[in-house]
PyMOL CGO cylinders between C-alpha atoms (Angstrom):
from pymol import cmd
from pymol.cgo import CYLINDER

trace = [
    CYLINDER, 13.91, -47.92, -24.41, 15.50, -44.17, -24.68, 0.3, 1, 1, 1, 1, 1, 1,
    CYLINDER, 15.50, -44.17, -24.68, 12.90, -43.14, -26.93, 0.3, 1, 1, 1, 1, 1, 1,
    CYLINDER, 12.90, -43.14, -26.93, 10.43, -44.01, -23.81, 0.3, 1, 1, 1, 1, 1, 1,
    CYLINDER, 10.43, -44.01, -23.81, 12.18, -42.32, -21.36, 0.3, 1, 1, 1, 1, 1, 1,
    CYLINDER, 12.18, -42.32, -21.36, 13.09, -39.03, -23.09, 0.3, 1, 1, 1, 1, 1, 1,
    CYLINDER, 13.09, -39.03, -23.09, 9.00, -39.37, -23.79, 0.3, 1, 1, 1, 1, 1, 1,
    CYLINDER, 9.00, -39.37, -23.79, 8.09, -39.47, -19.91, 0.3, 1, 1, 1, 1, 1, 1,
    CYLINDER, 8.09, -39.47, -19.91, 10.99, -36.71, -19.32, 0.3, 1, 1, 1, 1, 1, 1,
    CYLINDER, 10.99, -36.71, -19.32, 9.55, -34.37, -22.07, 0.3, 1, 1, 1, 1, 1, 1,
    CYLINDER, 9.55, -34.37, -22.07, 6.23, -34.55, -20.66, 0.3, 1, 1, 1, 1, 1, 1,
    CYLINDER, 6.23, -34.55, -20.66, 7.43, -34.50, -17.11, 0.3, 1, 1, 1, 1, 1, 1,
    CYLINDER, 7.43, -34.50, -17.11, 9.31, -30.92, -18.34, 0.3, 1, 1, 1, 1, 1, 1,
    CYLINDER, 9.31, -30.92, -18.34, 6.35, -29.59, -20.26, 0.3, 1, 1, 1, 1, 1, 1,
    CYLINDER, 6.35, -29.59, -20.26, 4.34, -29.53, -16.84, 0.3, 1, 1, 1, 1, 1, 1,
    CYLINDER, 4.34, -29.53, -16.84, 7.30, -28.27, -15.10, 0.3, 1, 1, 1, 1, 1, 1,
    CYLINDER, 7.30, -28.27, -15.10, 7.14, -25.60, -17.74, 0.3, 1, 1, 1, 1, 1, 1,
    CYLINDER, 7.14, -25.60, -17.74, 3.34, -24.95, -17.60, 0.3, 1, 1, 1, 1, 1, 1,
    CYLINDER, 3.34, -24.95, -17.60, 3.76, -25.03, -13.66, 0.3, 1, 1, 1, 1, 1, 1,
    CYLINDER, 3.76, -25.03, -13.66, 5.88, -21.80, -13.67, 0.3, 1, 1, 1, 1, 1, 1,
    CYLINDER, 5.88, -21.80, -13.67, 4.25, -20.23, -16.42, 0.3, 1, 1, 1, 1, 1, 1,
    CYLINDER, 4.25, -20.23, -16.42, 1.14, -20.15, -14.33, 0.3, 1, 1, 1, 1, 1, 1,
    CYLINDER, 1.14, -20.15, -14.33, 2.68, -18.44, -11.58, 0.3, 1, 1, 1, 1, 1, 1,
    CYLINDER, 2.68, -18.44, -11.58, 4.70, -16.04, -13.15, 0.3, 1, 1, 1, 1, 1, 1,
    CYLINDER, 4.70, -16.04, -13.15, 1.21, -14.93, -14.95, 0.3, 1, 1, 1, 1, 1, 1,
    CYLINDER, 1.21, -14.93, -14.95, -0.52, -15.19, -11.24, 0.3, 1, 1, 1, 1, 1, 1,
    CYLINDER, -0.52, -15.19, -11.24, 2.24, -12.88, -9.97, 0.3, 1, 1, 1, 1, 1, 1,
    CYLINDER, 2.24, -12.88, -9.97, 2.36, -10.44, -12.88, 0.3, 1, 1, 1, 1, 1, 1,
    CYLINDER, 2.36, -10.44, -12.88, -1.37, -10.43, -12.35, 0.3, 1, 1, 1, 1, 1, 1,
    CYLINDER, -1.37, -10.43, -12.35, -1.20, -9.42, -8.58, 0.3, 1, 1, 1, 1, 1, 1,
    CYLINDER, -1.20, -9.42, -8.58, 1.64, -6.72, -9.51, 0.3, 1, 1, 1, 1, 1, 1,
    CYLINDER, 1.64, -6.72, -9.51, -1.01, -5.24, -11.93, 0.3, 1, 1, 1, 1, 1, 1,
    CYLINDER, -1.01, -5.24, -11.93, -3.26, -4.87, -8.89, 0.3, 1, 1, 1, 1, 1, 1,
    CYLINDER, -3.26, -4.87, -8.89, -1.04, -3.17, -7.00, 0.3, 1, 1, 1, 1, 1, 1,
    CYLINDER, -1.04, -3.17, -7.00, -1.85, 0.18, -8.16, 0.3, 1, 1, 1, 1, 1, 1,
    CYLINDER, -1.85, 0.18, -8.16, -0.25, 3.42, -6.82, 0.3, 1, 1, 1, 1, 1, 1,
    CYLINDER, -0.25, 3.42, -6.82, -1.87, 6.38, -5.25, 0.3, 1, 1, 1, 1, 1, 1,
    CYLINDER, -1.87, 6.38, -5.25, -0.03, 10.15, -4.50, 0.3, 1, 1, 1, 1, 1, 1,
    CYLINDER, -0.03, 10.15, -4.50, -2.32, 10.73, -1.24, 0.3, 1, 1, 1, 1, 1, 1,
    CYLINDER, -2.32, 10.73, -1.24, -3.94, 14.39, -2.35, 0.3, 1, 1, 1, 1, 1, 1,
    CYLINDER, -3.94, 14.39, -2.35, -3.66, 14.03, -5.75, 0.3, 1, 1, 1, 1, 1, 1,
    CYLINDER, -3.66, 14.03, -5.75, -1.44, 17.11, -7.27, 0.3, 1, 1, 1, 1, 1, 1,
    CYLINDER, -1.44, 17.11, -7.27, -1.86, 19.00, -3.50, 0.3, 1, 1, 1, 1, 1, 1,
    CYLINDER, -1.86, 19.00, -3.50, -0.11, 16.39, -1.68, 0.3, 1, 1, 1, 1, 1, 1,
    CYLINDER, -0.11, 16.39, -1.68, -0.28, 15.45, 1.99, 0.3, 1, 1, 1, 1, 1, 1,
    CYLINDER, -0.28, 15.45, 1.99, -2.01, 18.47, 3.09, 0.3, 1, 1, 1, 1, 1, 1,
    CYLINDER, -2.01, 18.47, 3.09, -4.41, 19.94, 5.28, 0.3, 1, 1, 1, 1, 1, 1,
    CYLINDER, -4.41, 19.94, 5.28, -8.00, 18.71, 4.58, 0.3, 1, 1, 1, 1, 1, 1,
    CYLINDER, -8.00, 18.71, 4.58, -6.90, 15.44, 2.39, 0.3, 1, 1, 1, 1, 1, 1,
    CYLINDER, -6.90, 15.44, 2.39, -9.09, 13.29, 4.97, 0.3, 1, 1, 1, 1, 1, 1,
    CYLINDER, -9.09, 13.29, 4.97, -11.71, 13.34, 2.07, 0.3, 1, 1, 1, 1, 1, 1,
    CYLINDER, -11.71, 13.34, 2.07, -9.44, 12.05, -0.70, 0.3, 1, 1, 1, 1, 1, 1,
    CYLINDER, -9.44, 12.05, -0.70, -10.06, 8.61, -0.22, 0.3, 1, 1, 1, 1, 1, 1,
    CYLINDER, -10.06, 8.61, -0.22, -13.45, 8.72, -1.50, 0.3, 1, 1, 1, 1, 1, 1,
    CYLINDER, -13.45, 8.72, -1.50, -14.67, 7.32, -4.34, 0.3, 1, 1, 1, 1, 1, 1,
    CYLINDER, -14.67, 7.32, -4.34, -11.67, 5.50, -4.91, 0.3, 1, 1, 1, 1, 1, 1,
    CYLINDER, -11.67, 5.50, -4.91, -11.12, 1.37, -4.02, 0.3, 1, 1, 1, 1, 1, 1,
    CYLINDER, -11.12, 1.37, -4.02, -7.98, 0.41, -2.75, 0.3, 1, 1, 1, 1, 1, 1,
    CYLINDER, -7.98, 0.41, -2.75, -6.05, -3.34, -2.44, 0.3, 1, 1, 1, 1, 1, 1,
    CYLINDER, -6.05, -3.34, -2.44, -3.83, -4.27, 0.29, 0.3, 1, 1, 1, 1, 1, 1,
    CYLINDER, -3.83, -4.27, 0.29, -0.85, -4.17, -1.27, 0.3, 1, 1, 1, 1, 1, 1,
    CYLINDER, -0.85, -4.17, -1.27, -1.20, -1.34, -3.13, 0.3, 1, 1, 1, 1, 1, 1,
    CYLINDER, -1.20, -1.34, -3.13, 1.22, 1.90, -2.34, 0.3, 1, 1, 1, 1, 1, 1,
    CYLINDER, 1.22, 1.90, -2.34, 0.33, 5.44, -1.21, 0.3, 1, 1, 1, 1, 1, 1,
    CYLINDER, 0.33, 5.44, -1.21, 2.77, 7.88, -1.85, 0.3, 1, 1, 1, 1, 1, 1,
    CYLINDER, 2.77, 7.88, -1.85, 2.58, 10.65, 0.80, 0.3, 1, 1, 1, 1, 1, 1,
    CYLINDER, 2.58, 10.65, 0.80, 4.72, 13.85, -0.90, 0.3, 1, 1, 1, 1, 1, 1,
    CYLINDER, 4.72, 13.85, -0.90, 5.09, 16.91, 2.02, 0.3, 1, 1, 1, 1, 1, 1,
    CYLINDER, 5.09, 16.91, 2.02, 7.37, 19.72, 2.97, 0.3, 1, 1, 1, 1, 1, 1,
    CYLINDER, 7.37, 19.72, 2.97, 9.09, 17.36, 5.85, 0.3, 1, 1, 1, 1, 1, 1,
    CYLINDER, 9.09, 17.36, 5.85, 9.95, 20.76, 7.52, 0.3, 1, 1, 1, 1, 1, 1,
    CYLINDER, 9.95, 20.76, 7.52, 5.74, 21.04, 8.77, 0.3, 1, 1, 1, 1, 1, 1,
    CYLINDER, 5.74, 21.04, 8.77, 4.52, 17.73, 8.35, 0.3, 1, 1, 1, 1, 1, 1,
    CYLINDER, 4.52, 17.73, 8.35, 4.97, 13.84, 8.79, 0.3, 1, 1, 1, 1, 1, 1,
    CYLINDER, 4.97, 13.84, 8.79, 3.04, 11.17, 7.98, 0.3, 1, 1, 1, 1, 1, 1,
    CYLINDER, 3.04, 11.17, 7.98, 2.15, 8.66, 10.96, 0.3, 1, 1, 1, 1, 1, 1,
    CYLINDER, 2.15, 8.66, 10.96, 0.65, 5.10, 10.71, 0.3, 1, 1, 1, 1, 1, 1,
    CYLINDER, 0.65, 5.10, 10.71, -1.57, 4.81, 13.49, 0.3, 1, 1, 1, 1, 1, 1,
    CYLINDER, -1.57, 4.81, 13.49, -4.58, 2.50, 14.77, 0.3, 1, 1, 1, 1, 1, 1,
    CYLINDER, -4.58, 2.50, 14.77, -7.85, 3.76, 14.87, 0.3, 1, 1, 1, 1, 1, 1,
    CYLINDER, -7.85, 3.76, 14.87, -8.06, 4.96, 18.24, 0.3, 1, 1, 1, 1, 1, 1,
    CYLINDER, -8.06, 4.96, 18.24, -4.74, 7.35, 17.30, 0.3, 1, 1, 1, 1, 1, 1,
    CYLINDER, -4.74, 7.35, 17.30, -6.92, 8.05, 14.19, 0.3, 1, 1, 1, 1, 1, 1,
    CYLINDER, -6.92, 8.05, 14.19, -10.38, 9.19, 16.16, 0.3, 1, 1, 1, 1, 1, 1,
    CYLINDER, -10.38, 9.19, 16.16, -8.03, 10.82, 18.80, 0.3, 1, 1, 1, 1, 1, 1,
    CYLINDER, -8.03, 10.82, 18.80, -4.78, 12.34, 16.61, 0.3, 1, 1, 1, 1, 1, 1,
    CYLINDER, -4.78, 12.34, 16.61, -2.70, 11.12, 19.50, 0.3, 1, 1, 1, 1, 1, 1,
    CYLINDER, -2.70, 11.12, 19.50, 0.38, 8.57, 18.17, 0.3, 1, 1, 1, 1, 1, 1,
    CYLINDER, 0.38, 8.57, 18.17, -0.30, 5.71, 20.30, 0.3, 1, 1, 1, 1, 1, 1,
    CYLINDER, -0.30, 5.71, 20.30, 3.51, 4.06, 21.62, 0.3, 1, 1, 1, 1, 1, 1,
    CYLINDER, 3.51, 4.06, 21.62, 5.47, 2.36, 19.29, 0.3, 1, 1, 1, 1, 1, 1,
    CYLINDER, 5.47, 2.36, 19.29, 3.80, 4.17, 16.25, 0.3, 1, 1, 1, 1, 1, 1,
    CYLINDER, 3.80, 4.17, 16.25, 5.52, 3.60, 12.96, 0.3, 1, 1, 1, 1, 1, 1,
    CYLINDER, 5.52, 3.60, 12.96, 6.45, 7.40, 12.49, 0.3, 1, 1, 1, 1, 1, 1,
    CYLINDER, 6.45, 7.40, 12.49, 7.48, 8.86, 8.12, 0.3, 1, 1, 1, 1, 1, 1,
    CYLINDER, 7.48, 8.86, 8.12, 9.52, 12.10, 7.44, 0.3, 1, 1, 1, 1, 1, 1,
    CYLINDER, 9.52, 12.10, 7.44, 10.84, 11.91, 4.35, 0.3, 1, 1, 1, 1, 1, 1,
    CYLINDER, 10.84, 11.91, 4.35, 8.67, 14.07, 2.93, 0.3, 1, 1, 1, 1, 1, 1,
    CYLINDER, 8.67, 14.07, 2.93, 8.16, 11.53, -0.03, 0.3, 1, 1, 1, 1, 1, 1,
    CYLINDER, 8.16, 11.53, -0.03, 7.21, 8.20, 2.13, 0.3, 1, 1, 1, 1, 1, 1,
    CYLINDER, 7.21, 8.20, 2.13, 6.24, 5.25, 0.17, 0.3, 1, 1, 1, 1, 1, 1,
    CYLINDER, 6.24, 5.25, 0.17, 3.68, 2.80, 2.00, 0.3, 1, 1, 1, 1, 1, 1,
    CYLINDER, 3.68, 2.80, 2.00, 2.27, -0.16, 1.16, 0.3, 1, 1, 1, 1, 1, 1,
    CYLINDER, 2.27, -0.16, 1.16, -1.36, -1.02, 1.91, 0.3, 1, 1, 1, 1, 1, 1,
    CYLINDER, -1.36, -1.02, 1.91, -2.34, -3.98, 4.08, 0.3, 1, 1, 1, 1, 1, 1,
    CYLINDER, -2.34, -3.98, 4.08, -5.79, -5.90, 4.04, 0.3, 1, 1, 1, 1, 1, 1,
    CYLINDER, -5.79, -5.90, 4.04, -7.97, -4.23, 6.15, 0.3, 1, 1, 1, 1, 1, 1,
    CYLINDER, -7.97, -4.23, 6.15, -8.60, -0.39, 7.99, 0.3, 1, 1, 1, 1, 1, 1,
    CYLINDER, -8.60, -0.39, 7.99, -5.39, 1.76, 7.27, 0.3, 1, 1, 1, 1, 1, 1,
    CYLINDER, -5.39, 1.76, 7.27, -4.83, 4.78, 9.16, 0.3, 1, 1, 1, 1, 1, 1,
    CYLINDER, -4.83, 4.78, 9.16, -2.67, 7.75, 8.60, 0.3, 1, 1, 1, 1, 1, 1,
    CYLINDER, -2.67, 7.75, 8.60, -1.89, 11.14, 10.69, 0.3, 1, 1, 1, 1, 1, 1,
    CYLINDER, -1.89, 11.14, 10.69, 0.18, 13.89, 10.67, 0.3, 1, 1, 1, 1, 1, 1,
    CYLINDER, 0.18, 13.89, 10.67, 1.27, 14.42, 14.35, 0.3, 1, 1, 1, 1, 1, 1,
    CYLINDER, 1.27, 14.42, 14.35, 2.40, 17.99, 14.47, 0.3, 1, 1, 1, 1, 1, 1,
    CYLINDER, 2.40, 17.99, 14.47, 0.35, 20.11, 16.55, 0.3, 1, 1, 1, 1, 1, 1,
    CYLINDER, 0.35, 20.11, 16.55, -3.21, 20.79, 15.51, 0.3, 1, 1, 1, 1, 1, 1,
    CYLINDER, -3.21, 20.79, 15.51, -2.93, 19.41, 12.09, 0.3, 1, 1, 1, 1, 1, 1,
    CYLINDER, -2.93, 19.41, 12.09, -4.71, 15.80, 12.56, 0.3, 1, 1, 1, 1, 1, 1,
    CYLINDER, -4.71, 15.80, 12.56, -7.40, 18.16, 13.85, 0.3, 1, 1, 1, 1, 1, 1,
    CYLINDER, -7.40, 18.16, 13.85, -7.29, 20.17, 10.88, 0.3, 1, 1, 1, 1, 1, 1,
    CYLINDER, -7.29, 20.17, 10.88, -8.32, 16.91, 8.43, 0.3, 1, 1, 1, 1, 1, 1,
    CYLINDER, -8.32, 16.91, 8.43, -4.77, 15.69, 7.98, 0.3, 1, 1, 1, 1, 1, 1,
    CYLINDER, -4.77, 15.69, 7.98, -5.63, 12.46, 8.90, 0.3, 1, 1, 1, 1, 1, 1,
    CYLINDER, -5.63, 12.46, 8.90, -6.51, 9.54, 6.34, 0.3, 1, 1, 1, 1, 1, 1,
    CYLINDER, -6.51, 9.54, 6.34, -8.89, 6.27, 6.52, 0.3, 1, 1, 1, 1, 1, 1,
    CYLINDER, -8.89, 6.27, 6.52, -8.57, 3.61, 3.86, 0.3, 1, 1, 1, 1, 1, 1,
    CYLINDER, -8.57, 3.61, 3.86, -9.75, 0.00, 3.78, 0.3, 1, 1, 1, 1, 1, 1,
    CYLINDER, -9.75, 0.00, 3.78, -7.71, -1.77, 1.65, 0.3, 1, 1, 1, 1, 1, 1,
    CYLINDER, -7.71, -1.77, 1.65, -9.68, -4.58, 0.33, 0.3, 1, 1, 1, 1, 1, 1,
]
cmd.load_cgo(trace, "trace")
């Protein structure tokens, strides 16, 4: 009779087993997705990055990296009426690190810098993260 039990437990742990072997691959395969992006390339957060996006395909969950002087610039995350007007609307999430770190979510992203005239110069940033 222990012979059939430990048989029913050992199988019972093998599926446990195979259980969280599949989701630690799933997750290790959604980390691999999550790629990482410095928004300008070498330039940076700069005047005239509104064009960097394209060509490029971006998940949500992936991370842009937004490196600046944080003296003349800041990086704000706004909707896309704040994006099509460069105002920040109220309660706008608002970077000035000068090395911000944000992760992409599903959907339209939008990014501006809100010191005066430079949105309106092209820094300002669109990216659907698919």
């Amino acid at each position: 009779m222990a012979m059939g039990r430990g048989s029913a437990g050992g199988a019972l742990t093998t599926t446990v087993l195979s259980v969280l072997l599949l989701c630690v691959l799933l997750l290790q395969s959604e980390m691999a997705h999550a790629v990482t992006y410095t928004v300008g390339g070498t330039g940076g957060w700069t005047f005239n990055t509104v064009n960097w996006p394209k060509g490029k395909r971006f998940r949500a969950g992936g991370v842009l990296v937004f490196k600046y002087n944080s003296s003349f610039h800041n990086v704000v995350r706004v909707n896309g009426v704040g994006y099509k007007t460069c105002k920040t609307p109220m309660g706008a999430q608002v970077f000035k690190t000068g090395s911000d770190r944000i992760k992409l979510v599903k959907g339209q992203n939008f990014f501006i810098c809100n010191f005066v005239g430079h949105c309106e110069s092209g820094m300002k940033l669109a990216i659907n993260a698919v």
